[in-house]
C-alpha positions as CSV (number, residue, x, y, z in Angstrom):
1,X,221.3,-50.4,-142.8
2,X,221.5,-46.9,-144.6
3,X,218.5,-45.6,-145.5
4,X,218.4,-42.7,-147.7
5,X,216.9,-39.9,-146.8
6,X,214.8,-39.5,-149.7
7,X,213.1,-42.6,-148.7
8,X,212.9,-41.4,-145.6
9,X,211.1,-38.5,-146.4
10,X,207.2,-39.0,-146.5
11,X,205.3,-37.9,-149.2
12,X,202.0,-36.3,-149.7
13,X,199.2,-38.8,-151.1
14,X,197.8,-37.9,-153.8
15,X,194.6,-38.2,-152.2
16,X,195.5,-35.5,-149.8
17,X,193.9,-32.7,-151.9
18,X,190.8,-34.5,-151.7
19,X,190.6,-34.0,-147.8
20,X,191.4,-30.2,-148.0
21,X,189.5,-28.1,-145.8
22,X,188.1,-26.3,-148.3
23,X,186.1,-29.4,-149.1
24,X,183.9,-29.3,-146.3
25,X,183.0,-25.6,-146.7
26,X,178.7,-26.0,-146.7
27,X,177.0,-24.9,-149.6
28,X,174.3,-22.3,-148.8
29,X,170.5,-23.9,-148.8
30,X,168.1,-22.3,-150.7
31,X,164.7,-22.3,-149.0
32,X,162.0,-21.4,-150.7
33,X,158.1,-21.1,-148.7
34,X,155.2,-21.1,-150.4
35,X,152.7,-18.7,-149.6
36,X,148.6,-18.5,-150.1
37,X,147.9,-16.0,-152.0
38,X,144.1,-13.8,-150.8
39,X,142.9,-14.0,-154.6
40,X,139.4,-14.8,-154.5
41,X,139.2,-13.7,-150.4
42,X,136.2,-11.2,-150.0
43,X,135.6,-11.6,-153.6
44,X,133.0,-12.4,-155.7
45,X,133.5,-14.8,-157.9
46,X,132.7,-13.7,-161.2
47,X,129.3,-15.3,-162.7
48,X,128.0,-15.7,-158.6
49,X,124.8,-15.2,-158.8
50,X,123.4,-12.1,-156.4
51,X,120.0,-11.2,-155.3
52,X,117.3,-9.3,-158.0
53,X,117.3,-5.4,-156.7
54,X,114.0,-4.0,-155.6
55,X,112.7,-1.1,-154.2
56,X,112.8,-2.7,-150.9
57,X,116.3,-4.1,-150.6
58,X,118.2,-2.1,-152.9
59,X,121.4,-0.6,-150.7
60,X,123.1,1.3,-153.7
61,X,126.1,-1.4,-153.4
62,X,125.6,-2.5,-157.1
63,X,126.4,-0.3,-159.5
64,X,123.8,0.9,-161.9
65,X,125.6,-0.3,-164.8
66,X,125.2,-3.6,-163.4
67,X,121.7,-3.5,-162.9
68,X,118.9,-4.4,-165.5
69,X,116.2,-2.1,-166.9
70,X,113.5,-3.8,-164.1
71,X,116.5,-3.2,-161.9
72,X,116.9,0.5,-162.4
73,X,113.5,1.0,-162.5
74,X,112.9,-0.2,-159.0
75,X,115.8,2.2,-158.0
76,X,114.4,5.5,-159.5
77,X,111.1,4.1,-158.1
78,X,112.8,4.1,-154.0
79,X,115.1,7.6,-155.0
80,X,111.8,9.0,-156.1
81,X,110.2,7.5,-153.0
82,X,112.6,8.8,-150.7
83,X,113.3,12.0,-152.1
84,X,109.2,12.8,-151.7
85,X,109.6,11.9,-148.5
86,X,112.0,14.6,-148.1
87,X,110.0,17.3,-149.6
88,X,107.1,16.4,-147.5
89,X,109.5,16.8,-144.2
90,X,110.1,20.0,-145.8
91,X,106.6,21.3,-146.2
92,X,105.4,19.7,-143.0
93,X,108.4,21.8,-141.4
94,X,108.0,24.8,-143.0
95,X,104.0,24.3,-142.0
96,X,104.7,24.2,-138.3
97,X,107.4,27.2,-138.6
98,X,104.8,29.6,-140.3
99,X,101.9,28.5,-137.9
100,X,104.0,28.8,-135.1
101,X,105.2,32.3,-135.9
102,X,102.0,33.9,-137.3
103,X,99.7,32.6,-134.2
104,X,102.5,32.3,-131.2
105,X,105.8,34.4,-131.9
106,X,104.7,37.1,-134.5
107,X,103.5,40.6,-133.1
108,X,100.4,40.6,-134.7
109,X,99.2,37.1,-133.7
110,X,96.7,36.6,-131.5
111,X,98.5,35.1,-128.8
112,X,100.5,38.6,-128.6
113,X,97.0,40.4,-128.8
114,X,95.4,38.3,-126.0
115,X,98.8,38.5,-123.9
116,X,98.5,42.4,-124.4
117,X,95.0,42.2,-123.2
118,X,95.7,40.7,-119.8
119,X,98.0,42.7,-119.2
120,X,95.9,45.4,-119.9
121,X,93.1,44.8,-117.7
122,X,95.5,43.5,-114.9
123,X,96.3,46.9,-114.3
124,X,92.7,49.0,-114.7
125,X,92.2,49.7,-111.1
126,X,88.4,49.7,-112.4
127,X,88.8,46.1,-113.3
128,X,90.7,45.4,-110.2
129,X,87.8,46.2,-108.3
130,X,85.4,43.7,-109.4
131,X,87.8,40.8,-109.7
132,X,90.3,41.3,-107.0
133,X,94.0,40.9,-106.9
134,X,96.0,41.0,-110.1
135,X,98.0,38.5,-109.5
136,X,95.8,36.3,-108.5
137,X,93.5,36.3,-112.2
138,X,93.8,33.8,-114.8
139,X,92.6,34.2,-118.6
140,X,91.2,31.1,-120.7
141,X,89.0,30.3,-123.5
142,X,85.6,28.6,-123.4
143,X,84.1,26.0,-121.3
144,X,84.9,22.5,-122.3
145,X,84.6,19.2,-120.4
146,X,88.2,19.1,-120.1
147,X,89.2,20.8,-116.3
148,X,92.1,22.2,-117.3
149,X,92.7,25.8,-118.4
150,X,95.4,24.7,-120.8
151,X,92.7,23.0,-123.2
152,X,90.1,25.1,-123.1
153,X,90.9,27.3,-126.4
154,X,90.7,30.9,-127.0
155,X,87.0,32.0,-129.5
156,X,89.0,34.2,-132.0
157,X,88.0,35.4,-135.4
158,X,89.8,37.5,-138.3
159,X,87.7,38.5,-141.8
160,X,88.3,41.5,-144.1
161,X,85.5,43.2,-145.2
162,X,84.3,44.5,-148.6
163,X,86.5,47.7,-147.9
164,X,89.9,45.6,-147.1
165,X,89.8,46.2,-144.1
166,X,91.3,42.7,-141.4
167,X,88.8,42.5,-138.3
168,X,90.2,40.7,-135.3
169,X,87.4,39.6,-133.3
170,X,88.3,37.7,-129.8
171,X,86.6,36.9,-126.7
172,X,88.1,34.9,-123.4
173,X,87.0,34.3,-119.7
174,X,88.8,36.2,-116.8
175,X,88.4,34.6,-113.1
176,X,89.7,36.6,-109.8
177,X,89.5,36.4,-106.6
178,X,86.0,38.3,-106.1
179,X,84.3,38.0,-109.6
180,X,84.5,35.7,-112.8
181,X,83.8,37.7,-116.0
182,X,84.2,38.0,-120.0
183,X,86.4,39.8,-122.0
184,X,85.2,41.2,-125.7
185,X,87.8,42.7,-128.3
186,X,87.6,43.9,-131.5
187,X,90.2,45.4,-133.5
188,X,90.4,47.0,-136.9
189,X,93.3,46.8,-139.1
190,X,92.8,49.4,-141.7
191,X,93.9,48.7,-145.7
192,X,96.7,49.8,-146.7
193,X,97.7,50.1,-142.5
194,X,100.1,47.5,-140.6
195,X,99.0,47.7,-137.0
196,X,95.7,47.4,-135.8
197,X,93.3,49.8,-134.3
198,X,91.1,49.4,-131.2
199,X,86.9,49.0,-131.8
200,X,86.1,48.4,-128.6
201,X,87.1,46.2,-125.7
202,X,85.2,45.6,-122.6
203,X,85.0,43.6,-119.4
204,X,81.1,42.2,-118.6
205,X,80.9,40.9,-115.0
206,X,77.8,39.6,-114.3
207,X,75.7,41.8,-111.2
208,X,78.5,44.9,-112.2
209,X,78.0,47.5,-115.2
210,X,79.9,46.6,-117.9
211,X,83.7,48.3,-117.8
212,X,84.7,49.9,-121.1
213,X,88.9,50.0,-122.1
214,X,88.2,50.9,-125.3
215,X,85.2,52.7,-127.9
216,X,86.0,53.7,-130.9
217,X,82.3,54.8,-131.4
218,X,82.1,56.9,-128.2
219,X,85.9,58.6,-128.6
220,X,85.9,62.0,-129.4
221,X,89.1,61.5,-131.0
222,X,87.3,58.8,-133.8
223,X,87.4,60.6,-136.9
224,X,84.8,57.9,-137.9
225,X,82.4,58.4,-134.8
226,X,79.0,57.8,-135.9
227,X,76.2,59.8,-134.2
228,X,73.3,58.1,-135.1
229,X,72.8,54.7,-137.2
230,X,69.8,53.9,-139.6
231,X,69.1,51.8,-142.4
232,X,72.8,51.2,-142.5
233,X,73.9,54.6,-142.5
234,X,76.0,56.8,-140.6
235,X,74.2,59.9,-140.0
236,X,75.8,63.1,-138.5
């Protein structure tokens, strides 16, 4: 049997094209994600209701054109609060400072003048003599019940007479070795003058004659020695 070879030849199906490769080529996938979104995280919804500011809880974290008239008055009432307190640091501050300087630091306080004083009599050999080694005295102010030197405070005194003249008036206790006795200064600031001018200053111990540092009335360089004193007068 002859069989042609067209019919011999195999044909295509029609239904080949259907299988092509191409066919089975994937489509890309879309994937889409939903994410949460942070609105209304750390947020105050609006219409919350918050607390009333007063002057005792107000932090500042509202603003003030947020707050009502009660509102803002309670927090100019606590700025005005605070800022007195401020101004009264201040003054208190300043109050110390100036105390400090005028009665501990300044030159002419009178912890400079009765610092100047020990000194002074530490080394008159006169002094020496009735209350022993220098190193050895201590100065203090007048007998309290308290033991301790530190607290017992130094008498002082300063006045300006009719004339303008600033009087610095000061007495203390010394106590050596040998003796225990009193110091007595007075100073004399004339107007119009910046330092301050001996009257007298003395030493009484008791059983010993009393030990003069200073005299304005006996100096014979006193411009203003008075020889003799009556009624109130300065005769001679």
């Amino acid at each position: 049997m002859n069989i042609s070879s067209r019919a011999l030849s195999i044909r295509t199906p029609a239904t080949t094209a259907a299988f092509h490769p191409a066919a089975f080529l994937l489509r890309p996938l879309t994937i889409s994600r939903c994410y949460a979104t942070p609105t209304g995280l750390g947020t105050t919804l609006q219409g919350s209701k918050r607390r009333t500011v007063t002057p005792f809880n107000d932090d500042g974290r509202v603003p003030w054109s947020e707050l009502s008239a009660s509102e803002k008055a309670s927090r100019a009432t606590q700025q005005s609060f605070n800022f007195g307190l401020i101004l009264l640091g201040i003054v208190c501050t300043g109050g110390v400072g100036y105390y400090l300087y005028t009665d501990v630091f300044s030159p002419d306080s009178k912890t400079a003048y009765f610092n100047r004083v020990v000194d002074r009599i530490k080394q008159e050999p006169t002094c020496l003599e009735v209350l022993g080694d220098a190193k050895k005295i201590t100065a203090h102010g007048d007998e309290t019940y308290n033991k301790w030197r530190r607290s017992r405070p130094i008498a002082s005194t300063t006045k300006t007479d009719p004339k303008g003249n600033d009087h610095l008036l000061m007495n203390f206790y010394l106590e050596g070795p040998l003796n225990r006795g009193r110091v007595h200064l007075h100073m004399i600031r004339p107007a119009g003058h910046s330092d301050y001018e001996y009257k007298y200053l003395y030493l009484d111990v008791k059983g010993h004659h009393r030990i003069y540092l200073e005299n304005a009335d006996t100096s014979p360089n006193n411009p203003n020695k008075s020889k003799f004193r009556f009624l109130g007068i300065n005769w001679g």
